[in-house]
C-alpha positions in Angstrom: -117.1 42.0 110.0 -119.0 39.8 107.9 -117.7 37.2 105.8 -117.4 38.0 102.2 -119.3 34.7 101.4 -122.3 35.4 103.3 -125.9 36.6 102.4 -127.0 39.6 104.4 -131.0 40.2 104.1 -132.9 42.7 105.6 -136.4 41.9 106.8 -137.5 45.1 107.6 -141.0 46.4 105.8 -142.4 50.1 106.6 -139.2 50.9 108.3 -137.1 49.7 105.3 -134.5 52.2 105.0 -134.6 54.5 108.3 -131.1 55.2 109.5 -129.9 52.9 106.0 -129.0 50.1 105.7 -125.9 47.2 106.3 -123.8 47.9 103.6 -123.8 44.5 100.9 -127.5 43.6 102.5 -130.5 42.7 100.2 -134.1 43.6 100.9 -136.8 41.2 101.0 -139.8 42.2 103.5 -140.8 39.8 105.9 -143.8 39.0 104.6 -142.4 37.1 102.1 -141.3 34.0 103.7 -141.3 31.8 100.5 -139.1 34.4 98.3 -136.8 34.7 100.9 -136.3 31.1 101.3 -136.1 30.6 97.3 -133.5 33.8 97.4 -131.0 31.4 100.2 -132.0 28.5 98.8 -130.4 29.5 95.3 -127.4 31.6 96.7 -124.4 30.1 97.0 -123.9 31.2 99.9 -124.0 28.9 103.2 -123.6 31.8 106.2 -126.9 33.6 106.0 -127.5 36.7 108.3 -130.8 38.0 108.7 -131.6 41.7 110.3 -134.6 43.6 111.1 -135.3 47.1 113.1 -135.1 45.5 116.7 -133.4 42.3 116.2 -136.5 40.5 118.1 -139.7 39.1 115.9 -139.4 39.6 112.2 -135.9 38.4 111.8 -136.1 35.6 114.5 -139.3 34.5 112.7 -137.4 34.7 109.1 -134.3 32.6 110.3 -136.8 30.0 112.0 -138.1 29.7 108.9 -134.7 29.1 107.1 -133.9 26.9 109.1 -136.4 24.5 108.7 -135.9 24.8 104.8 -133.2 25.7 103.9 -130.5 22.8 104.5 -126.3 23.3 104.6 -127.0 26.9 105.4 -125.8 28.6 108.4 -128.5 31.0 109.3 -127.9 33.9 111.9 -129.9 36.8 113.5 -128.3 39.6 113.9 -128.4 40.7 117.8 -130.0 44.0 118.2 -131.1 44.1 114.6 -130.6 47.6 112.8 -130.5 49.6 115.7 -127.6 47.8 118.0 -126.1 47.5 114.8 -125.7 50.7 113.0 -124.9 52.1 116.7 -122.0 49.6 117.1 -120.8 50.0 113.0 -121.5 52.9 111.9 -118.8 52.5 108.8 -121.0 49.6 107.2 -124.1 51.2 106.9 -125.0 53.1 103.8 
């Protein structure tokens, strides 16, 4: 699924949690734009994937923001957010 050398963050605020979450995945709530780019910018990790509830404005917003700041990263939103996700993988949510 996802590569063991990537970051997996999860935007989601109020609805942190509902239905779990991707297995490996660190919270930081999307209204915290500068921790989250500090947190890629000091991982050593360079394929970043970002995840919220719907897939549609928190985590696009997030990853625009990485990407403007956060050089030699790979940054990627993950389609559907939560929802398509946990539907489609049920075996790496926890």
């Amino acid at each position: 699924m996802f590569s063991p050398s990537a970051l997996i963050i999860d935007v989601r605020d109020h609805d942190y949690g509902l239905g779990g979450c991707i297995q490996n995945a660190i919270h930081i709530p999307h209204f915290f734009p500068q921790k989250i780019v500090n947190r890629v910018n000091n991982s050593p990790f360079i394929f970043i994937y970002v995840y919220c509830q719907c897939g549609l404005n928190r985590s696009v917003k997030i990853a625009n923001i990485l990407r403007e700041n956060c050089f030699g990263k790979e940054i990627f939103v993950i389609e559907g957010g939560f929802i398509q996700f946990s539907d489609e993988f049920r075996q790496f949510i926890v």
